[in-house]
N, C-alpha and C positions, 0 to 999 in steps of 0.2 A: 405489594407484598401481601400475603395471606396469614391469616390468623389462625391459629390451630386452635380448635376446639377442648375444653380440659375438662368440660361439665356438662353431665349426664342429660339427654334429651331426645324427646319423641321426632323432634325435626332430622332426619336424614340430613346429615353434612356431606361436603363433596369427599371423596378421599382421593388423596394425591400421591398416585405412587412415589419412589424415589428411582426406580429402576424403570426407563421408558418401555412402558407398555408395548407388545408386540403388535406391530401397523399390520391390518388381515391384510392389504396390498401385497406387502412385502412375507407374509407368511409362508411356509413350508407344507407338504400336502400334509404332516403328520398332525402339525398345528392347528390347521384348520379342520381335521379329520375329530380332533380333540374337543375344540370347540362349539361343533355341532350339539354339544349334550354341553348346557348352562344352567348354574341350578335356577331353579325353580322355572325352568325352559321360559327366561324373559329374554330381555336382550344382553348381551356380550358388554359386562362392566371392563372399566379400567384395574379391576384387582385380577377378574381371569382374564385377559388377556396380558398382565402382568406376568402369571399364574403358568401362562404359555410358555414362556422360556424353558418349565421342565414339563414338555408334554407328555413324557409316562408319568408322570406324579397327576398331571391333570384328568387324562384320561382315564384314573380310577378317584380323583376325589370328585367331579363333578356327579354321576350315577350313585355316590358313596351317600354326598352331602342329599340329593332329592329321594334317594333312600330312605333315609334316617327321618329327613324333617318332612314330608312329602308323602307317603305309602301310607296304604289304608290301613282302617284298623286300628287297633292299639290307642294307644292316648293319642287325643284330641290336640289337632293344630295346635290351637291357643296355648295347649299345656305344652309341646315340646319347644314352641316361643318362648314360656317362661323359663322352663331349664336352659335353653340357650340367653336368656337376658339375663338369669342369677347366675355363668358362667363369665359373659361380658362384662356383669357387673365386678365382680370377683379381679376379672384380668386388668381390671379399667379401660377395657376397649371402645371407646365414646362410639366410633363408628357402628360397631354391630348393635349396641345396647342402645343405639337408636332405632337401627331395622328391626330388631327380634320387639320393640315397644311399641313401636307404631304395627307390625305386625299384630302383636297381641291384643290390641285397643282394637284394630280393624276386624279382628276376627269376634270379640268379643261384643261389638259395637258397645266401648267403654272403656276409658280413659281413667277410671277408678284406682285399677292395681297400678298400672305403670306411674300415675301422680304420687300415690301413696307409696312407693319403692324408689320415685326419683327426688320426694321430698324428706324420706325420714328414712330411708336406705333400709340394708336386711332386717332394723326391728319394725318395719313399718306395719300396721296391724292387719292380716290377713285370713281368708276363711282360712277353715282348719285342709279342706285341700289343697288351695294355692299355700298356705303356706310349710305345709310338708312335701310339697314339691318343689319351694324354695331354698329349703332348709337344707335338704338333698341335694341340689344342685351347686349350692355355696359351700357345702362342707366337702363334697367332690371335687370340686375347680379348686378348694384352697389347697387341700392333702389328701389323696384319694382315700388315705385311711380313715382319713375323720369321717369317711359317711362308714355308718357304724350300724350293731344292731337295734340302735333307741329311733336312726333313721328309717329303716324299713319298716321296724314297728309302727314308727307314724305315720308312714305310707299307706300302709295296708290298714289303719285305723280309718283311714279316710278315707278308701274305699278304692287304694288302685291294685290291678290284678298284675300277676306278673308281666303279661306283653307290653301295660303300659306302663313297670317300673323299667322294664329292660328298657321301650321306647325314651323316658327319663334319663337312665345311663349314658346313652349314644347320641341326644341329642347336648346332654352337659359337658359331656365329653368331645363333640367335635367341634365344638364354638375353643372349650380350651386351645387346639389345635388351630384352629381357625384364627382367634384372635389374636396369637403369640404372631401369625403369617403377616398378618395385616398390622402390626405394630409393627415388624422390622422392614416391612416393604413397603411402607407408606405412612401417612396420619389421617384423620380426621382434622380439614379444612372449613373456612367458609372464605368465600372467594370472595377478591377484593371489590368495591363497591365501582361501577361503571361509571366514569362522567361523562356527560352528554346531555 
C-alpha cells in the first residue's frame, strides 16, 4: 500500500494517477502527435500521458504551460517558480509545490526561500521582492479579486515591470489550473518500501 503525501516538501513525490495512463504502445496518431511537445520538453510524465485521454485539451496546454514558464524575457525562472509554488501552496498541491521548490532552490542555488515558506508558510520572512511576488500570487490563487491595488503597488515598488508582472499573472494562474487537474486525477505518493 502507498502513503499519500500531506506535507509540503522539496523531495519530488511519485504521483499516482487514478485514471490509467495512456500506454504510447497502444496510442492513437492524435496522441502521440500530442505528446511530442512535453512541458519543459523532458521526458513524457505519468500526469501527461494521463493528460492524453483529451488530446485537443493537451495539445494546446503543453506549448501553453512552456510558454508561460519557459520564454525568454520577462521575470526570471526562479520568479515564475515562485508564483507557481505560492499558487501550489494556496491549492495544497503537495505534488507541484514540491516541483516549482526544488525548481526554485535549483535555480537560485538556495534552499533559503523554499525552507523559510515550507517552515513558517505565507508569513515566512521575505526580501521585499520575493515577497511581493508572494503576496501576489497567494491573494490570486485564493480570490482573484483580492490581488488588488496595494498588490501592484507592491510589485512595482520592488521593481517589477509590467512583462514581468503579466509573466507573474500566468504563471499563478496556470498552476491554479494545473493543480485542481492533478488533485482530481491523481495524488502525490511515496511508494511502498522494497523487501529484498
Amino acid at each position: 500500500m502507498t502513503e499519500v503525501i500531506t506535507k509540503f516538501t522539496r523531495t519530488v513525490p511519485h504521483w499516482q494517477p487514478r485514471v490509467k495512463p495512456v500506454d504510447l504502445k497502444d496510442a492513437s496518431a492524435d496522441q502521440l502527435a500530442a505528446l511530442q511537445v512535453t512541458p519543459s520538453n523532458t521526458k513524457i510524465s505519468e500526469y501527461v500521458l494521463t493528460l492524453a485521454h483529451d488530446v485537443e485539451s493537451l495539445q494546446v496546454r503543453s506549448p501553453l504551460f512552456n510558454a508561460i514558464m519557459y520564454d525568454r524575457g520577462g521575470m526570471s525562472r526562479a520568479e515564475r517558480e515562485l508564483g507557481a509554488l505560492a499558487a501550489s501552496m494556496v491549492n495544497h498541491c503537495i505534488y507541484c509545490a514540491a516541483v516549482h521548490a526544488a525548481r526554485h532552490a535549483d535555480l537560485e542555488k538556495s534552499t533559503d526561500v523554499t525552507d523559510k515558506l515550507f517552515r513558517d508558510g505565507a508569513q515566512a520572512e521575505l526580501d521585499p521582492r520575493d515577497r511581493a511576488i508572494f503576496d501576489f500570487a497567494v491573494a490570486l490563487s485564493e480570490t482573484p479579486s483580492q490581488a488588488g491595488p496595494q498588490h501592484m503597488a507592491a510589485l512595482i515598488s520592488a521593481g517589477l515591470d509590467e512583462a514581468e508582472i503579466l509573466d507573474l499573472i500566468l504563471s499563478s494562474a496556470l498552476f491554479g489550473w494545473a493543480n485542481r487537474l492533478m488533485h482530481v486525477l491523481g495524488e502525490p505518493v511515496r511508494p511502498p518500501k522494497t523487501v529484498g
